[in-house]
C-alpha positions as CSV (number, residue, x, y, z in Angstrom):
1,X,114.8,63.5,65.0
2,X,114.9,62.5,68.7
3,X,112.4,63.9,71.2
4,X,109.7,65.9,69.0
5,X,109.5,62.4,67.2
6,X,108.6,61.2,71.0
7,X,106.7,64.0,71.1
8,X,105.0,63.3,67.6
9,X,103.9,59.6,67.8
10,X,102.5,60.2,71.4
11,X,100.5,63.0,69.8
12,X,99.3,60.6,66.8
13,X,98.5,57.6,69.6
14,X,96.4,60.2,71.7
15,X,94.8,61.2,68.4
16,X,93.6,57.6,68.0
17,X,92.6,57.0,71.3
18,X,90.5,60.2,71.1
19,X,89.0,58.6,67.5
20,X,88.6,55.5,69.0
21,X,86.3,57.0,72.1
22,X,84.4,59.1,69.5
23,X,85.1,62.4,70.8
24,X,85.0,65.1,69.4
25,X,88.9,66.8,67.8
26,X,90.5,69.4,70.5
27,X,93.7,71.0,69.9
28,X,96.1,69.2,73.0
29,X,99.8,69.6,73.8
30,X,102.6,67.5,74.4
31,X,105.6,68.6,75.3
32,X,108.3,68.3,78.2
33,X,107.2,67.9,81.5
34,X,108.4,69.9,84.3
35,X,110.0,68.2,87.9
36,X,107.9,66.1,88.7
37,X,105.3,65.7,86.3
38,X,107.4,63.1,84.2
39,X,109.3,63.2,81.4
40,X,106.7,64.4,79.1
41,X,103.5,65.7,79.7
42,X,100.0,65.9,77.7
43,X,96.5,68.2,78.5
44,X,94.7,66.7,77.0
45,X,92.0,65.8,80.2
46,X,91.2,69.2,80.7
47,X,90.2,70.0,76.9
48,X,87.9,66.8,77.3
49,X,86.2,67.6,80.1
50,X,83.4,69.9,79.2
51,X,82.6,67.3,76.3
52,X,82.6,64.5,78.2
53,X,81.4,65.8,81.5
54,X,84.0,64.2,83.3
55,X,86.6,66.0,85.4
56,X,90.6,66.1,84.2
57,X,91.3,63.5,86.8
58,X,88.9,60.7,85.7
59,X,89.4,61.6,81.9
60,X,93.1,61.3,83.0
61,X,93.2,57.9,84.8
62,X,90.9,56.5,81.7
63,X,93.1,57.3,79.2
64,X,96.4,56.2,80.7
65,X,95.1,52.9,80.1
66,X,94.3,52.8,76.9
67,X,98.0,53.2,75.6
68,X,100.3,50.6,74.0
69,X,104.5,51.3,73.5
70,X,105.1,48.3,71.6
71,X,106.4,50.2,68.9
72,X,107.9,53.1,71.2
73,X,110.6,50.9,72.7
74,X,111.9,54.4,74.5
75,X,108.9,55.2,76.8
76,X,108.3,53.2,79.4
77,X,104.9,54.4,80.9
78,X,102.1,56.6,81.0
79,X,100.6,57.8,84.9
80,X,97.3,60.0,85.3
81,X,98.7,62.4,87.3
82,X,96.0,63.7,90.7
83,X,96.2,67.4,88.7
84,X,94.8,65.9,85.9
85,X,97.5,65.9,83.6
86,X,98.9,62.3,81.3
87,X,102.7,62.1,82.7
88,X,104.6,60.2,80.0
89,X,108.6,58.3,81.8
90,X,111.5,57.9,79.2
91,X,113.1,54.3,79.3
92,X,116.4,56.0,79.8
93,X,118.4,52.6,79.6
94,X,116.9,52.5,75.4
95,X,116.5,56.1,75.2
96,X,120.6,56.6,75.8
97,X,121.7,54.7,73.1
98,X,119.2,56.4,70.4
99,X,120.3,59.6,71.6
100,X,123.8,59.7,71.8
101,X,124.4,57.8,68.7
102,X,122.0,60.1,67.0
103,X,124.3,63.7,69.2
104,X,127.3,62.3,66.5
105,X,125.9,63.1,63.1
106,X,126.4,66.0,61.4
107,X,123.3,66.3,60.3
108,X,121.8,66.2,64.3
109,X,118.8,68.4,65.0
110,X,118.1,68.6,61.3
111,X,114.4,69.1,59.9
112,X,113.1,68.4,56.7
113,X,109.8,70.2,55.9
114,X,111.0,72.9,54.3
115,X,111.8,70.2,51.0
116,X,114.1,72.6,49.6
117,X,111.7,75.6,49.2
118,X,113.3,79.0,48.0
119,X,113.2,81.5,51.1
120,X,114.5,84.6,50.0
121,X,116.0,86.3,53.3
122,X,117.4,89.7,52.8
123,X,118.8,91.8,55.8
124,X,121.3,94.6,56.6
125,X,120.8,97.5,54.1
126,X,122.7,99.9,55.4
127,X,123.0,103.2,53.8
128,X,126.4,103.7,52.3
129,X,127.4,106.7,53.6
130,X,129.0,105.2,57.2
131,X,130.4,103.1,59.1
132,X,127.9,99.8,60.5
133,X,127.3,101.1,64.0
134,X,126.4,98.8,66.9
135,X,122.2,99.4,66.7
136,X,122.9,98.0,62.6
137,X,124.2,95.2,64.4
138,X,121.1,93.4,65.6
139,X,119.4,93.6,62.4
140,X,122.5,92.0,60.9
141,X,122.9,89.0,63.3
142,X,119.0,88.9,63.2
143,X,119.0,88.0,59.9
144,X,121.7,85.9,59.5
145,X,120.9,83.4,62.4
146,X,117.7,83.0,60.7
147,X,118.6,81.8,57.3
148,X,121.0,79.4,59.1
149,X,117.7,78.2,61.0
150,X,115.9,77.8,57.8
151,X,119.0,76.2,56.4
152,X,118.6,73.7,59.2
153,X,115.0,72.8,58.0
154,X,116.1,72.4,54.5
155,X,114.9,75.4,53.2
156,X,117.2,76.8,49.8
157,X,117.6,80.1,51.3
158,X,118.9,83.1,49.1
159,X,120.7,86.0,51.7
160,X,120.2,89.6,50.4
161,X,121.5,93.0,51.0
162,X,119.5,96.2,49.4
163,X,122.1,98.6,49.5
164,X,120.1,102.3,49.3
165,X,123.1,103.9,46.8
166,X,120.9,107.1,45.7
167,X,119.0,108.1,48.8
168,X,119.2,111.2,50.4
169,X,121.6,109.9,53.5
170,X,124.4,109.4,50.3
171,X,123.2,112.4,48.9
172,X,124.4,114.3,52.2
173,X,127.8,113.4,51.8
174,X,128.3,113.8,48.4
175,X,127.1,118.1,49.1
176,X,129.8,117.2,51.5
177,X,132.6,116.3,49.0
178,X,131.2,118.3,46.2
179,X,130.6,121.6,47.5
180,X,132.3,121.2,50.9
181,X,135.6,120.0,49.6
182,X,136.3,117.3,51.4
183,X,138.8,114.9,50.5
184,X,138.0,111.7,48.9
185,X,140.6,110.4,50.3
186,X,140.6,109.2,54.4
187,X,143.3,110.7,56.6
188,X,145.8,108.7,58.3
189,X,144.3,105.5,56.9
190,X,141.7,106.0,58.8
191,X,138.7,103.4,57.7
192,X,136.7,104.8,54.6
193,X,132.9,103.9,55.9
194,X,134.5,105.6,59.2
195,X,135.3,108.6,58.0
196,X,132.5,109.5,55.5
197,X,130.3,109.0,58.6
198,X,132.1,110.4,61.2
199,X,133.6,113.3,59.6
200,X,131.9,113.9,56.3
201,X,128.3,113.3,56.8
202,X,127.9,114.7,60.0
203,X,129.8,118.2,59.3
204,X,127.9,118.5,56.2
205,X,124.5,118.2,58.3
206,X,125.7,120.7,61.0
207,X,126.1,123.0,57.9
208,X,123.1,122.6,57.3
209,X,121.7,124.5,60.1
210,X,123.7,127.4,59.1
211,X,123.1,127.0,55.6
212,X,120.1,126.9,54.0
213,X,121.2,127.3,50.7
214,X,123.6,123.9,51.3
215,X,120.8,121.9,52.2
216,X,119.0,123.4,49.2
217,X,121.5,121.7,47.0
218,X,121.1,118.0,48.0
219,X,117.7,118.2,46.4
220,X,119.9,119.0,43.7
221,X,122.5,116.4,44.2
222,X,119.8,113.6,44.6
223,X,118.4,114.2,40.8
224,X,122.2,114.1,39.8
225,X,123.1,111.0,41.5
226,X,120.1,109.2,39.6
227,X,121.2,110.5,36.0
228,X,123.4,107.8,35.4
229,X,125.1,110.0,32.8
230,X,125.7,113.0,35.4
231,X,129.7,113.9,36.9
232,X,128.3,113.5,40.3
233,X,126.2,110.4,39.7
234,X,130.1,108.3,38.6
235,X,131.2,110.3,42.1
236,X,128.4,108.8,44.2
237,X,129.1,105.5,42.3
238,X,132.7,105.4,43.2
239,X,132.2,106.9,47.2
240,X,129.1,104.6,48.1
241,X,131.7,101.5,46.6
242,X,134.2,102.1,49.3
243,X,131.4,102.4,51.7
244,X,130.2,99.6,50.9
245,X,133.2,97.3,50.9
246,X,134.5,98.9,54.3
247,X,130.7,98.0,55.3
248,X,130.9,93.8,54.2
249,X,134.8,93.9,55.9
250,X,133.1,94.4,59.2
251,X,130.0,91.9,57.9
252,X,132.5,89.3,57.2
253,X,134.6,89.9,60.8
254,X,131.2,89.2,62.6
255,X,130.8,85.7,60.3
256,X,128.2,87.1,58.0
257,X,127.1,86.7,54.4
258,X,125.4,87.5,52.0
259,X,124.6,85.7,48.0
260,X,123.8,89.0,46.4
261,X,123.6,92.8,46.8
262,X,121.1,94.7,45.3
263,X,121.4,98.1,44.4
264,X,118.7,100.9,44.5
265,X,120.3,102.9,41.5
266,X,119.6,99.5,39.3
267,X,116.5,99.1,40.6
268,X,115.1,103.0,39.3
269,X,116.8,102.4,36.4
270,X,115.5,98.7,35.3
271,X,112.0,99.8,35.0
272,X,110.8,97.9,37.5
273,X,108.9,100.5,38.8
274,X,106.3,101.1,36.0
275,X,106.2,97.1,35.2
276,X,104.6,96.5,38.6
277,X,102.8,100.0,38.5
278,X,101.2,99.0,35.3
279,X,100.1,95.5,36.7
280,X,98.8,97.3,39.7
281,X,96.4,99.7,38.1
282,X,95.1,96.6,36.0
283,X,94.3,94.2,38.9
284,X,92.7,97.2,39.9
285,X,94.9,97.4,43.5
286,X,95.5,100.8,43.1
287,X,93.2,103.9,42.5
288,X,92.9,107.4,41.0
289,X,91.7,110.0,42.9
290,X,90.0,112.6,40.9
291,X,88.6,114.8,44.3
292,X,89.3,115.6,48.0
293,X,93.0,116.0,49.5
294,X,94.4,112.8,47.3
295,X,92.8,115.0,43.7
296,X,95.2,113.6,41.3
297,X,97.5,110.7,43.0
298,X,97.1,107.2,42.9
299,X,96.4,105.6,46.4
300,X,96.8,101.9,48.2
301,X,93.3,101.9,49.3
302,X,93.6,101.2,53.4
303,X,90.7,99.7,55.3
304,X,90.2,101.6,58.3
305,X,93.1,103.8,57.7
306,X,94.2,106.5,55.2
307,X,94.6,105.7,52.0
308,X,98.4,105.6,51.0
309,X,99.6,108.0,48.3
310,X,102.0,105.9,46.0
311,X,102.5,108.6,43.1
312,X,101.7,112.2,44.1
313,X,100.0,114.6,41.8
314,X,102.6,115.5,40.2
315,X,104.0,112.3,39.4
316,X,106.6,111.4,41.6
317,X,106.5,108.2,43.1
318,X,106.9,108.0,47.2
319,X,108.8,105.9,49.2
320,X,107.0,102.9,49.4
321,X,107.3,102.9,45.7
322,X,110.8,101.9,45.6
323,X,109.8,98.8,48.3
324,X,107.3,97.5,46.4
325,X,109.0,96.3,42.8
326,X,111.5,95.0,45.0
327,X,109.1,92.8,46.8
328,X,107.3,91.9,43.6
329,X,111.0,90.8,42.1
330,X,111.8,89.3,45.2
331,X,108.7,86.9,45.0
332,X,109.3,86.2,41.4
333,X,106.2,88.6,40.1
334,X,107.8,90.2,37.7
335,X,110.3,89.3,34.6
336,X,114.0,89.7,36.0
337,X,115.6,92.4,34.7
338,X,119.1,91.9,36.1
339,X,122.1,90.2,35.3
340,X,124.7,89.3,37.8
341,X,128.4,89.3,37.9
342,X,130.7,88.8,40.3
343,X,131.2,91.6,43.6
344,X,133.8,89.8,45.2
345,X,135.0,86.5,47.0
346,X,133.9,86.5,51.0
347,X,135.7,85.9,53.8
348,X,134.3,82.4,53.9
349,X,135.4,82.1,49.9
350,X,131.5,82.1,49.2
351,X,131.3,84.0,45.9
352,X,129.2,87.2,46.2
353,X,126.8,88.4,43.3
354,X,125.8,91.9,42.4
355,X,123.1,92.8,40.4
356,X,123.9,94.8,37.1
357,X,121.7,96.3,34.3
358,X,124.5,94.7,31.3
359,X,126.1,91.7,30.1
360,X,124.3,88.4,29.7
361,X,124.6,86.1,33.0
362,X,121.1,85.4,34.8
363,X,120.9,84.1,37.8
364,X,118.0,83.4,40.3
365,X,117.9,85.2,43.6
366,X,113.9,84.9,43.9
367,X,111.6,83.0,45.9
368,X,108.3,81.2,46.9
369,X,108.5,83.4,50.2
370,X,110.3,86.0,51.5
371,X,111.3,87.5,54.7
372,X,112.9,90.9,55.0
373,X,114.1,92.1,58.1
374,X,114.0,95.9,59.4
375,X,113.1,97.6,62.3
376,X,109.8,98.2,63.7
377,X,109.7,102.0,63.1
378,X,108.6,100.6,59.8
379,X,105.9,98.6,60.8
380,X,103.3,100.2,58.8
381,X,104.8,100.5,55.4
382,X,105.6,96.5,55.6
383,X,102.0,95.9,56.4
384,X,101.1,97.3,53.0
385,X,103.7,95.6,51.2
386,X,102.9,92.5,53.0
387,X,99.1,93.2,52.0
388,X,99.9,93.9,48.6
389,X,102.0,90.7,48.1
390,X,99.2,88.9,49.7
391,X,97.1,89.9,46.2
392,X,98.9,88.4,43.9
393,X,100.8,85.7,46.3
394,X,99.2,83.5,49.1
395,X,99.0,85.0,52.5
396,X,102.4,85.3,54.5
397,X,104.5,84.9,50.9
398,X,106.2,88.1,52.0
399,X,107.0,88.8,55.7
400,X,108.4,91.5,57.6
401,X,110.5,90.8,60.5
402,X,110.3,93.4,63.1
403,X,112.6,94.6,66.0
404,X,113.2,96.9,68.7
405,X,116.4,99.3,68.5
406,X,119.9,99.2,69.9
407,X,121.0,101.6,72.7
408,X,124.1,101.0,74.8
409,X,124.7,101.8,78.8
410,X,126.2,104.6,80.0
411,X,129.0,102.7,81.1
412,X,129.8,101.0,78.0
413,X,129.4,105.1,76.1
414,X,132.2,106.1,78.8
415,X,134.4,103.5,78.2
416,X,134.8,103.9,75.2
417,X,135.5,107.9,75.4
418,X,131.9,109.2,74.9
419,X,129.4,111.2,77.1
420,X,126.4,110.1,77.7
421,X,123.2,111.6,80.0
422,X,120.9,109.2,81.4
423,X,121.6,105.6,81.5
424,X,121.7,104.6,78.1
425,X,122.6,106.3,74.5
426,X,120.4,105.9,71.6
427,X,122.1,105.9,68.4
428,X,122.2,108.8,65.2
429,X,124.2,108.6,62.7
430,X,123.3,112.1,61.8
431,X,124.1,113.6,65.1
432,X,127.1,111.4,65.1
433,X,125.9,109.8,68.5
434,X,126.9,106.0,67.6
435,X,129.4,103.7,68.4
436,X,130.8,101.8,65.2
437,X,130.9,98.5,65.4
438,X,134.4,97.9,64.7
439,X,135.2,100.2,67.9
440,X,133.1,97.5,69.6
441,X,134.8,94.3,68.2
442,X,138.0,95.6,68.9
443,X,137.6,96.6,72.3
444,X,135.6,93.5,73.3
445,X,138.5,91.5,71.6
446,X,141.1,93.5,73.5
447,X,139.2,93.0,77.1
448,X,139.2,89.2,76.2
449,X,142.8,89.1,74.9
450,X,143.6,90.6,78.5
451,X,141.4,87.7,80.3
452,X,142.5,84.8,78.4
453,X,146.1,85.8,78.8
454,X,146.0,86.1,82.2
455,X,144.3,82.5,82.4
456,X,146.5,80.8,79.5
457,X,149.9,82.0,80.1
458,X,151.6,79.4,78.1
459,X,149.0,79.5,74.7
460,X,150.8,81.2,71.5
461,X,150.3,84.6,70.6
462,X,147.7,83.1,67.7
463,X,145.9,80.8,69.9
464,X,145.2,83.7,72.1
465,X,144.1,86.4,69.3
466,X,142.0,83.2,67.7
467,X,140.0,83.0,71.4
468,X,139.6,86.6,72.0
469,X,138.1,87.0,68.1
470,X,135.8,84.0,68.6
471,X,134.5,85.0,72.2
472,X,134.5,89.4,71.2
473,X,132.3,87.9,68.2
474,X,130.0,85.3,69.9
475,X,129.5,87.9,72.8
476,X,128.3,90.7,70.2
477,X,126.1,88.1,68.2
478,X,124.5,86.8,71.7
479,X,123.8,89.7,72.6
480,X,121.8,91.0,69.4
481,X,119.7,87.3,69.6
482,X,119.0,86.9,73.4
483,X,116.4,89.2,73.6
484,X,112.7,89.2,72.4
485,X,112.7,91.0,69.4
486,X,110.1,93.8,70.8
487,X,112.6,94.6,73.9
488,X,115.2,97.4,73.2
489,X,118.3,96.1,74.0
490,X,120.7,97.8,76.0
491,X,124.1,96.6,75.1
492,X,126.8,96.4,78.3
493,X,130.7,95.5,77.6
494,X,131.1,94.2,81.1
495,X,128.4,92.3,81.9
496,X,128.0,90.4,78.3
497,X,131.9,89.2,79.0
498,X,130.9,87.6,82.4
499,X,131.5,83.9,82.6
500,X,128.3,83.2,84.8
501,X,124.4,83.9,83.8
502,X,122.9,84.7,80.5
503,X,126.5,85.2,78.4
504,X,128.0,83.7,75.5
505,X,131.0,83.7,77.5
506,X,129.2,81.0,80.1
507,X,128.0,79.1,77.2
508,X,131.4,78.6,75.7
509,X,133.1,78.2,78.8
510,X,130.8,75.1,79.1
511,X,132.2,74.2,75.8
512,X,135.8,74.8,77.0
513,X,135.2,73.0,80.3
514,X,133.9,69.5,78.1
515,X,137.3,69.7,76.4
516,X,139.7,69.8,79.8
517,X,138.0,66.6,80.6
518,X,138.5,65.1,77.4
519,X,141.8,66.3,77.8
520,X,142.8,65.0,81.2
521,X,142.3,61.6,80.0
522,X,143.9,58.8,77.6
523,X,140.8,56.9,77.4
524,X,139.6,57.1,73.7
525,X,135.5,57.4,74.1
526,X,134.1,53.9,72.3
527,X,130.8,54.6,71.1
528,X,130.0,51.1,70.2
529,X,128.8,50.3,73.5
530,X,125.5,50.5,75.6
531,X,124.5,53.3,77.8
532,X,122.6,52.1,80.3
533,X,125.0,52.9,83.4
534,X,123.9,56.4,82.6
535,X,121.2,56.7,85.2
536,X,122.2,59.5,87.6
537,X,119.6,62.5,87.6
538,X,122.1,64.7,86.0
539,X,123.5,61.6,83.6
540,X,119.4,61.6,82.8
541,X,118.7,65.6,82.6
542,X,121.8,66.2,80.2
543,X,120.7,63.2,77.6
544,X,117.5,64.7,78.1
545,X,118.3,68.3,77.3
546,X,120.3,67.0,74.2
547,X,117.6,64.7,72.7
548,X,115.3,67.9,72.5
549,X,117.7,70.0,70.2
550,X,114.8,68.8,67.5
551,X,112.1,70.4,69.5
552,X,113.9,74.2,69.5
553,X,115.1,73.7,66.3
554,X,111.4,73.1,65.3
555,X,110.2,76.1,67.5
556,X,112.9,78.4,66.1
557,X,111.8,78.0,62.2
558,X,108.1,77.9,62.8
559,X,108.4,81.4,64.8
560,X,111.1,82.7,63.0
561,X,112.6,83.0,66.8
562,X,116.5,82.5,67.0
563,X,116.0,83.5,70.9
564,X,114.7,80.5,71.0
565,X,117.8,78.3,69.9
566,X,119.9,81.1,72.4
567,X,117.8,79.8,75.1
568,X,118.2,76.1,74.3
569,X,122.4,76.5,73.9
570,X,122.2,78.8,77.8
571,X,119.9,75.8,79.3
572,X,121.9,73.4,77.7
573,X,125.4,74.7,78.9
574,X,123.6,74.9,82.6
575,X,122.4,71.6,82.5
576,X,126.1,70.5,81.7
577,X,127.5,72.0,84.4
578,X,125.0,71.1,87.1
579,X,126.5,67.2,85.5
580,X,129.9,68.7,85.6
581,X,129.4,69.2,89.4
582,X,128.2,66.6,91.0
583,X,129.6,63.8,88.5
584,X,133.2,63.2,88.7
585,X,134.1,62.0,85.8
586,X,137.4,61.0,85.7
587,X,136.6,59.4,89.0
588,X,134.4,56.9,87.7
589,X,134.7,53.8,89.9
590,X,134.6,51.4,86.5
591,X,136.0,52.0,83.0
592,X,132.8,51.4,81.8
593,X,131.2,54.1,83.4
594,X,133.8,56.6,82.8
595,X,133.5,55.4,79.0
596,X,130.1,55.9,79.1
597,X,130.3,59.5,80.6
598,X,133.1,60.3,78.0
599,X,131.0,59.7,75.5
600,X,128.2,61.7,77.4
601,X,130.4,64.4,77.3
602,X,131.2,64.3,73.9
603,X,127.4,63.9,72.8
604,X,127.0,67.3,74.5
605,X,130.1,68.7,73.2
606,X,128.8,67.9,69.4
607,X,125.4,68.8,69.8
608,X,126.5,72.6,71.8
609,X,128.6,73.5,69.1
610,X,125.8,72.7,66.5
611,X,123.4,74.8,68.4
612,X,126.3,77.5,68.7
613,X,126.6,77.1,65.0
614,X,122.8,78.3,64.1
615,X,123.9,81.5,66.2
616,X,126.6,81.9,64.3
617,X,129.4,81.6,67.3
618,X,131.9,79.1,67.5
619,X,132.8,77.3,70.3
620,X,136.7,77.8,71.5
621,X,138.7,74.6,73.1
622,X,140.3,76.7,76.0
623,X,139.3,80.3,77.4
């Protein structure tokens, strides 16, 4: 660690200094200063004054001379600033050499509190009865960037997919190929997952409107499809398969993964269900009632809300009673009754588990927490598996991440052949109003095939396909983390492929821009040497920026935030190119300063394409 160690020890020397004056504990920050205000700056003052009667200013210019950096070789001094405020200045000419030396290990920006905890993160499920479309997208890249953030804090983190192969959604098309007499074969090699959704499941539905007796039989169908034994149960089986592996092809194009998939027809059938039902009634977290308009189901007692009905009166268990054994397994509550076997090998030739009810290998997919991610219009029934959790588990064992849904402009629907009113389309899969998110990786890899030819005339055919898919890619996965998760995001073609602002397209042009540099020289960077030259503003603000990687990092795990570590990579790649600006590089009047600054560049270089990395997007030589 780099800066939040800076950040740490000056915390821990105020502490002492506070202990030392007798006062009383208040909860201060430190943390970068803004122009002007030092390198790093600390409140402390202002939480002391009403205790010691002082103002901020004389509590400030007190304190500032109580400190001692013997043993913090890196900061140089501490100023009582007139606001009030303690203004902590970096010894740039020591801090340099800790920080670029520290930029070129591959383990850089790398925590270590999580001590190799199991964090169980699972994400995605995704009916299988279509294609992923584009609003599926952000719960996707949402949880993925998070287990590589928890990865980064040395947490042993175990990636999930509950894939819902019995609901209702699959029932739909299986009326649909059943009694509708559709093929279960795709036309003109047309993608499976495409055209069950597209074609399949939402003519079946407009049937329904017309047909009341249809949609009377996928009541029907549902029972079927959970009698293992049943014709149409081996038909759902073998449809929702090639769904699903249509499905993980376009998971795998956009660079995710999972260890394990999880299917709801095991999870009926293992008994899960009345092993955690049973050890609800006895802890006495459930109840019976025997009057009123919940005579004869058991209830989730709710404080100051309705009580939630878990199995109706006429014994069939609700909704929330499928997501509750899953939780309970999940956190390790329960005996496992799975076994595992092997689904497939990944893109990224990581083996991929399924669970099964036979054979005889056991693995372990649970954990000491987990965090499931799914969007907020189910806010409500998380809180009460969260709350139930929390009765047999400490608080926050199981979390629920929440977010806002997908829509995408008007411009981007016409583009791409639809119709739109308004100036944005909100997705249904049922209505068919969606936009599959291979139509939008192929056309966003087309537009930047077009670009980077036009910039790159003499790079191969493969170099150019390679940029476009890493760009298409990091743009789409970008754009998904950017936002705060309670914003709806409105997702544009154009203007998330423009190489200035808020893009992944700026970010890695930053990237791309490090590289010509390297390129345009023949002096070899020689990192055995000291730093000091480094002393411009923009030589100082880009060592800076990269000695706080730590700090986001930090940020990013403890608020399960990955916007934060997109902020960091954007303010990182516009603090490089402020430096690219107004220092010339190759220009430098000694070779020890244009060593120096070569090696600059590389440190931020290295320490981008780690931050990249946690986002999942790679960072391309040329552009």
């Amino acid at each position: 660690m780099v800066f939040l160690n800076l950040l740490e020890n000056i915390r821990s020397k105020t502490d002492e200094i506070l202990e030392a004056k007798n006062c009383e504990p208040v909860k201060f920050s430190v943390e970068s200063a803004k122009p002007g205000f030092g390198d790093i700056t600390c409140n402390v003052p202002f939480l002391l004054s009403k205790q010691l009667k002082k103002s901020p200013q004389e509590i400030s210019r007190e304190l500032s001379e109580m400190y001692n950096f013997d043993d913090m070789p890196q900061i140089k001094n501490v100023e009582s600033h007139p606001s009030g405020y303690l203004n902590f200045s970096i010894d740039y000419t020591k801090f340099n050499d800790l920080v670029i030396g520290l930029s070129l290990q591959e383990n850089y920006g790398t925590l270590e509190f999580g001590n190799n905890e199991k964090i169980v993160v699972e994400h995605t499920s995704v009916n299988p009865n279509k294609a992923l479309h584009v609003g599926h997208i952000r719960n996707i890249i949402l949880g993925d960037v998070v287990s590589k953030i928890l990865k980064k804090a040395n947490y042993d983190v175990k990636i999930l997919n509950y894939v819902d192969d019995s609901g209702l959604q699959v029932a739909d098309i299986i009326v649909g190929f059943t009694e509708l007499g559709f093929s279960q074969e795709s036309p003109n090699n047309e993608k499976f997952d495409h055209y069950c959704g597209d074609t399949v499941y939402v003519k079946t539905t407009e049937k329904y409107e017309s047909d009341k007796e249809l949609e009377g039989k996928r009541h029907e169908i549902l029972k079927q499809i959970e009698d293992r034994t049943s014709e149409v149960s081996k038909i759902a089986q073998t449809i929702t398969r090639k769904v699903l592996n249509e499905q993980l092809k376009t998971v795998w194009n956009l660079g995710v993964f999972y260890d394990c998939l999880n299917f709801e027809s095991q999870i009926i059938h293992s008994k899960l269900w009345e092993t955690i039902f049973e050890k609800l009634k006895s802890d006495n977290q459930i109840k019976y009632e025997n009057e009123g308009d919940n005579s004869g189901c058991w209830v989730i007692p709710a404080d100051g809300e309705d009580d939630k009905i878990l199995v109706r009166s006429n014994g069939v268990a609700t909704y929330i009673a499928k997501d509750i054994p899953y939780a309970a397994w999940k956190l390790g509550l329960v005996e496992d009754p799975f076994h595992y076997k092997i689904h497939s090998t990944q893109k990224n030739s990581q083996t991929l588990y399924e669970t099964t009810l036979e054979g005889d290998n056991k693995l372990n997919f649970s954990g000491s927490k987990v965090i499931t991610v799914i969007d907020n219009r189910q806010i409500r029934l998380q809180k009460i598996v969260s709350g139930l959790m929390a009765k047999f588990k400490e608080e926050g064992a199981y979390t629920h991440l929440g977010y806002e849904s997908v829509t995408l402009s008007a411009d981007t629907v016409k583009s791409l052949g639809l119709s739109v009113d308004g100036e944005s389309a909100q997705m249904s899969g049922r209505k068919g109003l969606y936009v599959n998110a291979d139509t939008v990786l192929e056309t966003l890899t087309k537009r930047v095939y077009d670009e980077s030819k036009s910039r790159n005339e003499n790079l191969s055919e493969s170099e150019l396909q390679n940029i476009a898919n890493i760009v298409a890619v990091g743009t789409i996965r970008y754009e998904m983390i950017k936002p705060d998760l309670d914003k709806i995001i409105t997702f544009d073609l154009k203007n998330s492929l423009r190489l200035e602002g808020d893009t992944c397209s700026y970010i890695q042009y930053s990237y791309a821009r490090a590289s010509r540099i390297l390129e345009k020289t023949d002096v070899k960077p020689n990192f055995n040497s000291a730093f000091k030259l480094l002393s411009s503003e923009y030589e100082k603000n880009l060592i800076k920026k990269i000695a706080m990687f730590d700090v986001h990092v930090n940020d990013s795990v403890n608020n399960l935030s990955p916007k934060v570590i997109a902020k960091y990579s954007y303010e990182l790649a516009v603090t490089f190119s402020s430096f690219y600006e107004h220092v010339k590089v190759l220009a430098s009047e000694t070779t020890e300063l244009l060593n120096a600054r070569l090696c600059l560049v590389v440190s931020f270089q290295k320490t981008l394409k780690t931050s990249l990395g946690l986002l999942g997007i790679d960072a391309p030589e040329r552009m």
